[in-house]
VOGU-3710 file (C-alpha; in Angstrom, 3 decimals, decimal comma):
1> xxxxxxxxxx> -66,078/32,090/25,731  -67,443/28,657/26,369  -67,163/25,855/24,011  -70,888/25,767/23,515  -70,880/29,865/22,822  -68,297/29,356/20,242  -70,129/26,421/18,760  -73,379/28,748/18,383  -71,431/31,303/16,774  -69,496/29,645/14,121
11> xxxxxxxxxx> -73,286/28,091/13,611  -74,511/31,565/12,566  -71,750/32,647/10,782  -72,019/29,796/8,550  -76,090/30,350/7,570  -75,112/33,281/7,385  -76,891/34,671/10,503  -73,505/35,988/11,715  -70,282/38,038/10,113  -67,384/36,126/9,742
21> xxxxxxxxxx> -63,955/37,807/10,818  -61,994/36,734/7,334  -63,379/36,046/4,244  -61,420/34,062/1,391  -63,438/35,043/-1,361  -62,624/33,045/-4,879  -60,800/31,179/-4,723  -59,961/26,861/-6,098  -60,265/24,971/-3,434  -58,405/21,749/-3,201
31> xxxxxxxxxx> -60,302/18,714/-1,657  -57,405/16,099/-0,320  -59,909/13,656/0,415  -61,929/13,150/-3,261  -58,662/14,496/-5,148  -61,135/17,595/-6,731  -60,583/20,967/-7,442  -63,923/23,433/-7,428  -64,457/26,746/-6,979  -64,982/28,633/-3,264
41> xxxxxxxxxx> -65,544/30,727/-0,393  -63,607/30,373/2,950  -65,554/32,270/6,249  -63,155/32,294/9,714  -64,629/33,233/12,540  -62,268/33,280/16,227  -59,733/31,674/14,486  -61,401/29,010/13,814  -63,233/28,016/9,814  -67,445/28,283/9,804
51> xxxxxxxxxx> -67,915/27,925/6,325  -66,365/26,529/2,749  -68,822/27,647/0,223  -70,119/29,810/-2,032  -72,386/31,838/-0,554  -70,850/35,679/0,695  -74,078/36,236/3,475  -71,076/35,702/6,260  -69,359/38,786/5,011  -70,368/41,759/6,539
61> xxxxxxxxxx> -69,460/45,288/6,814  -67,042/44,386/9,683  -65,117/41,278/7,326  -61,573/41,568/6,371  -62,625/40,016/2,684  -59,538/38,822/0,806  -59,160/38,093/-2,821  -58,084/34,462/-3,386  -59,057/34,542/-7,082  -56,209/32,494/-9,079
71> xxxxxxxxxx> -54,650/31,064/-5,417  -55,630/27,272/-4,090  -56,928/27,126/-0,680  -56,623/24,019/1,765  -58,909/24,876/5,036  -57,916/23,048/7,878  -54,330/21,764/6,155  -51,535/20,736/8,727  -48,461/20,525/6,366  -46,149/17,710/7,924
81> xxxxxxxxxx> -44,047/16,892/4,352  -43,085/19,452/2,407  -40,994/19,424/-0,757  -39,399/22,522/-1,411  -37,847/21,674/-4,491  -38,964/20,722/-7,776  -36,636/19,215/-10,274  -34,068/20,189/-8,043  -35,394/24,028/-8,040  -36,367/25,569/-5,114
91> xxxxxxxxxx> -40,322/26,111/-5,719  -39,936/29,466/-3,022  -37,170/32,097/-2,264  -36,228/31,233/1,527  -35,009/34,138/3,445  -31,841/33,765/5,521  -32,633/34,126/8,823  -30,593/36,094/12,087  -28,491/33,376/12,724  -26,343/35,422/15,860
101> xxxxxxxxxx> -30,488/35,234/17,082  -31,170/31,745/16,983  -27,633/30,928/18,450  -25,446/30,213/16,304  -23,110/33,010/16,515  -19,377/31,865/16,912  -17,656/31,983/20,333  -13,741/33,410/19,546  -11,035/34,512/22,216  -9,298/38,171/21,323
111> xxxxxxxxxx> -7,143/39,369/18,520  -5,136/40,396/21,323  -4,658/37,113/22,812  -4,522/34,793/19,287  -1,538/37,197/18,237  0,464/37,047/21,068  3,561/34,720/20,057  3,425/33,804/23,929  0,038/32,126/23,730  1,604/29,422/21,572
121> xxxxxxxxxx> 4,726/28,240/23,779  4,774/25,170/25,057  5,995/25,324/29,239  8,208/22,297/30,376  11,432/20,899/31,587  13,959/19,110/29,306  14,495/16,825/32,416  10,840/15,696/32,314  8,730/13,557/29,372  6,105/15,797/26,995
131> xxxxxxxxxx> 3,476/13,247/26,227  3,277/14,179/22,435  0,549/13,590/20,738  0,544/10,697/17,436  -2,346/10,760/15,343  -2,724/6,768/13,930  -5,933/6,792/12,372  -8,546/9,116/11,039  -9,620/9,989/15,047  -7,380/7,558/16,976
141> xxxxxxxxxx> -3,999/9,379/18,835  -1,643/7,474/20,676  1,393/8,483/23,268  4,735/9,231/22,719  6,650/10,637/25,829  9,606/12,714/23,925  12,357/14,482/26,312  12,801/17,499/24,258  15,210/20,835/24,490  14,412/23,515/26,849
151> xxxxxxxxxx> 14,913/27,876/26,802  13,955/29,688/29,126  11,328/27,304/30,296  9,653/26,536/27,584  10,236/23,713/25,667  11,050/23,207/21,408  9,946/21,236/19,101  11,534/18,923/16,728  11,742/18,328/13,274  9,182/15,761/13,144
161> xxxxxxxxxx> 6,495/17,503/15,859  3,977/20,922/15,470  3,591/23,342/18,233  -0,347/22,822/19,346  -2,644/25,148/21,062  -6,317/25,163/22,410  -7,663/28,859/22,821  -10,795/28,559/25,325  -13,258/31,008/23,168  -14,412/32,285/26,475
171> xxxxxxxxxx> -11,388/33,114/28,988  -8,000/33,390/28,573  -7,076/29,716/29,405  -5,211/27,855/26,729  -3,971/24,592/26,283  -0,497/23,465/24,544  1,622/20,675/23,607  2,811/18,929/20,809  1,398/16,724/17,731  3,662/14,600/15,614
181> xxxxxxxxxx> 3,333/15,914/12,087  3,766/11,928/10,490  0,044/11,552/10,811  -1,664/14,800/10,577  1,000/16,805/7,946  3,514/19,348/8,357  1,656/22,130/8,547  3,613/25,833/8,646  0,226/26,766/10,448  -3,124/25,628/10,537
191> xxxxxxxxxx> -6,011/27,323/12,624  -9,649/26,597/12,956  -12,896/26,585/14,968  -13,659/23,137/13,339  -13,097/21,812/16,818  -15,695/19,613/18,656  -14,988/21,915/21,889  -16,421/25,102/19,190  -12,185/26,543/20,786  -10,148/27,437/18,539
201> xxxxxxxxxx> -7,474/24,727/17,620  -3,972/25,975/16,403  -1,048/23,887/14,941  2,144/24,555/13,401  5,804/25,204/13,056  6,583/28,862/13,955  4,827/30,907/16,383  4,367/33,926/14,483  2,684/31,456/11,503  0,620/29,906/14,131
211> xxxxxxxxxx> -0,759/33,559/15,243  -1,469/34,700/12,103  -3,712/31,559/11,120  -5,487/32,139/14,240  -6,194/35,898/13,597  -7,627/35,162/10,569  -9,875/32,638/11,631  -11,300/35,479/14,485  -11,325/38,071/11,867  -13,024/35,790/9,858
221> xxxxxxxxxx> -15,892/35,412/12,417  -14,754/31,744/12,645  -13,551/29,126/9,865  -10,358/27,732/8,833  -7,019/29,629/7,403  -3,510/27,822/6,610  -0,112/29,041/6,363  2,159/28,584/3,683  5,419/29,979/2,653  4,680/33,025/5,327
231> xxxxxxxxxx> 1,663/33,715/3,665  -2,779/32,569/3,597  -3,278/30,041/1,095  -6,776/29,317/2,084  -9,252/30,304/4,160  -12,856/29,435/4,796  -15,133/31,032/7,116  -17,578/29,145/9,108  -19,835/32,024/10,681  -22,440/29,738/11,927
241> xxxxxxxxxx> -20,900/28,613/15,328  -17,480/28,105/13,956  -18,115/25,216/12,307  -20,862/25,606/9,498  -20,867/27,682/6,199  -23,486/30,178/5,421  -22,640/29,699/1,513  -24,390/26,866/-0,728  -23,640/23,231/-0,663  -21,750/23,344/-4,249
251> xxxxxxxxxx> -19,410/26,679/-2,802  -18,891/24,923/0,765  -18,228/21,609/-0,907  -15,166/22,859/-2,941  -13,858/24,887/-0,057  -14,054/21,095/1,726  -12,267/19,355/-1,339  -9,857/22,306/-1,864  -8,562/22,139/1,832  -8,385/18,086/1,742
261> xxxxxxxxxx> -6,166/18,491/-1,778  -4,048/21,047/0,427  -3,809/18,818/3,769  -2,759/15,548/1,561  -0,550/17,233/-0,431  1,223/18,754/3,241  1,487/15,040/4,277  -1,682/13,916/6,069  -2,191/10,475/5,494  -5,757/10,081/6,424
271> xxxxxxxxxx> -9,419/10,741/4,412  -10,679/13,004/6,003  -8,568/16,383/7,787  -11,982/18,109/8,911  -12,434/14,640/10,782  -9,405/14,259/12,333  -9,328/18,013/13,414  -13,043/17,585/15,232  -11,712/14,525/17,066  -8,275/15,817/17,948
281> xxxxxxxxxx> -10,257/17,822/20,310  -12,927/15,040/21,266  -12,490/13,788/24,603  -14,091/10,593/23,947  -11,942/8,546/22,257  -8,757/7,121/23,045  -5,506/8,135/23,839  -4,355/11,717/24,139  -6,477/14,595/23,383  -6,362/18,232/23,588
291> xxxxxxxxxx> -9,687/20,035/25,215  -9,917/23,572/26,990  -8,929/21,614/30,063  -5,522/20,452/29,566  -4,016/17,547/27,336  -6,250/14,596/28,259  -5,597/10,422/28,441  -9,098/9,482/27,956  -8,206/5,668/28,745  -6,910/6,244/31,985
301> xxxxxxxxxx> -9,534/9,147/32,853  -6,753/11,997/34,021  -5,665/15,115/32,785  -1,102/14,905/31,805  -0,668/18,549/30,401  -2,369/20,995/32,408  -4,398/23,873/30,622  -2,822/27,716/31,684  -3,602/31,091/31,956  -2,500/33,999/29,726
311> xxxxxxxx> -1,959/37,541/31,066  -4,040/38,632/28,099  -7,662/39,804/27,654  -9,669/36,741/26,780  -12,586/39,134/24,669  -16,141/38,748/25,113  -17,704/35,458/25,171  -21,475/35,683/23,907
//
């Protein structure tokens, strides 16, 4: 259709001469340019609006009529600024969409391979320096190269450090080390997709703690569970991608305050534990940092703890 066929037919439609397609039949309309409110008739024809009056010539036998009696029409309308709240109600039900459709599903490694007590060693030689890592600020780490005991080839922690361990959500490589536990908190365990790698970040003080936190978080679909005294003292899922909640603000903001309460009172020193956790995996600022690579010195650009593989199923990555 040319544009000068559909100009002669919305013509006709709107003397009258022609049936419109859909017809809005009384209903208020609302004039945004004079601010008035007056009874009438909407005619479509090909998508397009031929008439806004009162007249009902335009709808013929073939019409899809609607009854818009008690509803306000605004033809032609491009909403750009909507408010859907009034007096902080929402003035519509919204309908929670398929959020594993649009994307945000959340990418976790296996059961099989979170609680496996050998995912969490750390491999090393006594005779050789573990960069540890020291958090110092809310997202700042710094080095500290530690010479600590060896069995077996892997290498144990001290009182002061937390076993540490990067799961890559989609193979079976993982990362370990070591994080000093002045800054961040003695954690028994501590797992979590709140990672800005979307991998599953594990710290603790016993293996077996450390796998159970992480089990939880993939049964969970993704979120954050803590160990204490052998047993979960919190957890809070995070479907969306691992790092948002599908609950309400007010429910997802006293999960947030109930795990800071829980990380202070464990000895983190900082204000903010869901900040320091994103950036502990953040390869962007300085020094050490743990991402699905290997431990990483971001000032000097080079990688000083390899990542590894694990002889274990890594699941499917979506």
């Amino acid at each position: 259709m040319t544009k000068v066929e559909e100009s002669l037919g919305l013509i006709s439609v709107a003397r009258g001469a022609g049936e419109a397609d859909l017809y809005l039949n009384g209903g208020n309309l609302v004039n945004v340019l004079s601010g008035e409110i007056y009874p009438a008739n909407v005619a479509v024809w090909n998508g397009r609006i031929a008439y806004v009056r009162l007249s009902r010539k335009m709808a013929g036998s073939n019409t899809r009529v609607i009854d818009a009696g008690g509803y306000y029409l605004c033809p032609g309308l491009i909403e750009a600024h909507f408010h859907p709240c009034v007096d902080g109600k929402l003035t519509n039900s919204i309908t929670e969409p398929d959020w594993g459709e649009i994307g945000l599903y959340s990418r976790l490694p296996s059961i099989d391979l979170v609680a496996n007590l050998a995912t969490y060693r750390v491999p090393g030689s006594q005779d050789i320096a573990f960069p540890v890592i020291e958090l110092i600020s809310g997202a700042i780490t710094r080095r500290q190269d530690r010479f600590l005991n060896e069995r077996e080839g892997y290498l144990e922690r001290e009182d002061d450090l937390l076993y540490c361990a990067l799961i890559s959500s989609c193979s079976n490589q993982v990362t370990n080390g070591f994080i000093s536990s002045r800054g961040l908190g003695r954690f028994e365990a501590l797992a979590t997709t709140l990672s800005s790698s979307l991998n599953l970040f594990v710290v603790g003080q016993d293996f077996s703690a450390m796998a159970r936190a992480a089990s939880k978080v993939v049964e969970m679909g993704g979120g954050i569970a803590l160990i204490e005294k052998g047993e979960i003292s919190y957890s809070f899922p995070l479907k969306l991608a691992g790092v948002m909640s599908d609950q309400s603000f007010t429910e997802a903001a006293a999960k947030i305050q109930e795990f800071d309460e829980k990380a202070s009172a464990l000895g983190y020193k900082y204000n903010d534990i869901c900040f320091s956790l994103l950036f502990l995996t953040c390869d962007s600022l300085p020094v050490l940092k743990i991402t699905a690579s290997g431990i990483i010195d971001v000032k000097n650009k080079r990688t000083v703890v390899p990542s590894r593989k694990i002889k274990i199923s890594p699941g499917e990555c979506r």
